[in-house]
C-alpha positions as CSV (number, residue, x, y, z in Angstrom):
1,X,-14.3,6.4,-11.2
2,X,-11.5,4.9,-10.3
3,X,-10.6,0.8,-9.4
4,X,-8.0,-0.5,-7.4
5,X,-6.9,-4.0,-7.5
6,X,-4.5,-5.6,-4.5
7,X,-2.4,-8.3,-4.6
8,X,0.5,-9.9,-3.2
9,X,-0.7,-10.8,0.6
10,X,0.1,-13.8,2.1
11,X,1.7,-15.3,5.6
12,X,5.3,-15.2,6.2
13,X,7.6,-15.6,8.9
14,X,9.4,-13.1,10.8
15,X,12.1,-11.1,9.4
16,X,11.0,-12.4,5.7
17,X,9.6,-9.9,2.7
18,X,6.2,-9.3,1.1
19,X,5.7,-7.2,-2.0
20,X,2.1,-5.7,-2.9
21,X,0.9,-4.5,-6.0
22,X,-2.1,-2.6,-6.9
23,X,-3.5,-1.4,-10.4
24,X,-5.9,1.1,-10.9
25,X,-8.1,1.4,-14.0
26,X,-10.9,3.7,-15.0
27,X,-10.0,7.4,-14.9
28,X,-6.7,7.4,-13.7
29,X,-5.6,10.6,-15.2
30,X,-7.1,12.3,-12.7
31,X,-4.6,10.7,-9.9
32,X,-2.2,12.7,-7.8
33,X,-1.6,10.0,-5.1
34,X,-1.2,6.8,-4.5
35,X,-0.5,4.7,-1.6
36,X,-1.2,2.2,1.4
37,X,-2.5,1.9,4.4
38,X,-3.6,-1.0,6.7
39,X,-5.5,-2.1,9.6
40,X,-4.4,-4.3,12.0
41,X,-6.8,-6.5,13.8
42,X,-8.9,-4.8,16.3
43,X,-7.4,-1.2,15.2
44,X,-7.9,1.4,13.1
45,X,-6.8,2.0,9.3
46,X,-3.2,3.7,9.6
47,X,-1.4,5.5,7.2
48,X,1.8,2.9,5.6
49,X,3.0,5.1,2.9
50,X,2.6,7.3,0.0
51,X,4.0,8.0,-3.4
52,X,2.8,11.6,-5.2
53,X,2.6,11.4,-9.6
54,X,6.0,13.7,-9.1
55,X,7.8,11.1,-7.2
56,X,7.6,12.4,-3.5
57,X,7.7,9.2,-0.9
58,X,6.1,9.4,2.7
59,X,6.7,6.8,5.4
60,X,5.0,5.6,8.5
61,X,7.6,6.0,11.5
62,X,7.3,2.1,12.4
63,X,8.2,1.3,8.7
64,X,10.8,3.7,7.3
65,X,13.6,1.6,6.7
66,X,11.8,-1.9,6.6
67,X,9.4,-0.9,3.9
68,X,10.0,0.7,0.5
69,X,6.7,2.5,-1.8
70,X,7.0,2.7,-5.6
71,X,5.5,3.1,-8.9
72,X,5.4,1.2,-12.2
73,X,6.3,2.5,-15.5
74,X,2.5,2.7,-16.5
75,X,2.0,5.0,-13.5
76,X,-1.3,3.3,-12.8
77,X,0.3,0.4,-10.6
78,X,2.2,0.8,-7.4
79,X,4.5,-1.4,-5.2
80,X,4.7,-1.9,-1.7
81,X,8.2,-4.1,-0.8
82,X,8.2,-5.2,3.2
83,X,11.4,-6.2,4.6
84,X,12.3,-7.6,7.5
85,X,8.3,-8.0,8.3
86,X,7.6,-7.9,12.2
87,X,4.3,-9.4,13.8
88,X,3.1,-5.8,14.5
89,X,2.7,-6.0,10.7
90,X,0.4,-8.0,10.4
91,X,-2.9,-6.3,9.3
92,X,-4.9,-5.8,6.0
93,X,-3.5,-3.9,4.0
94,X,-5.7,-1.5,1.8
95,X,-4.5,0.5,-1.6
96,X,-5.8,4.2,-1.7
97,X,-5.6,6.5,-4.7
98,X,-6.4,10.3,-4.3
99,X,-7.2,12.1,-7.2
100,X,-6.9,16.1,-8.0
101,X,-10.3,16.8,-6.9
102,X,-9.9,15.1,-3.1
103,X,-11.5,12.0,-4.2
104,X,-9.8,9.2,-2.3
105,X,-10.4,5.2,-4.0
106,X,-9.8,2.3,-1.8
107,X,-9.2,-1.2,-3.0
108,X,-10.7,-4.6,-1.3
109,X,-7.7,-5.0,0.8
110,X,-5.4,-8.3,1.0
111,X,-4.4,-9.6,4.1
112,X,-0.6,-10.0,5.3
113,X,-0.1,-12.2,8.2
114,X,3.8,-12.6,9.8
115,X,4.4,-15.3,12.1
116,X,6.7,-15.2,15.2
């Protein structure tokens, strides 16, 4: 089993910057992926972005540029930095981990909120 842990949410104005973090502990040898997504209010959960254990980045269209995924040194923690943050953004945002086996982890989720 695996745990994720979110943090970092919070309400900021628009055009300011977020970062997220989220740990995972348990078997975490086992991960392959790591990433977020997020829901915004009255939608669906939507891909954000994804980091594979060899490096490899993938970006949702409305953030590339604006929005940068990365990894600690442990591995086991990954960042999520939001730039120029737009109302759209707003949403709760939700850490996923897959593992080798197709087992996807989700955390709690922690809620970002940008102001016009």
């Amino acid at each position: 089993q695996v745990q994720l842990v979110e943090s970092g949410g919070g309400l900021v104005q628009a055009g300011g910057s977020l970062r997220l973090s989220c740990t995972a502990s348990g078997t975490i040898f086992s991960l392959n992926r790591m990433g977020w997504y997020r829901q915004p209010p009255g939608k669906q959960r939507e891909l954000v972005a994804t980091i594979t254990s060899g490096g490899s980045t993938n970006y949702a269209d409305s953030v590339k540029g604006r929005f940068t995924i990365s990894r600690g040194n442990a591995k086991n923690t990954v960042y999520l930095q939001m730039n120029s943050l737009k109302p759209e953004d707003t949403a709760v945002y939700y850490c996923n981990a897959a593992d080798v086996y197709g087992t996807n982890y989700w955390g709690k989720g922690t809620l970002v909120t940008v102001s016009s």
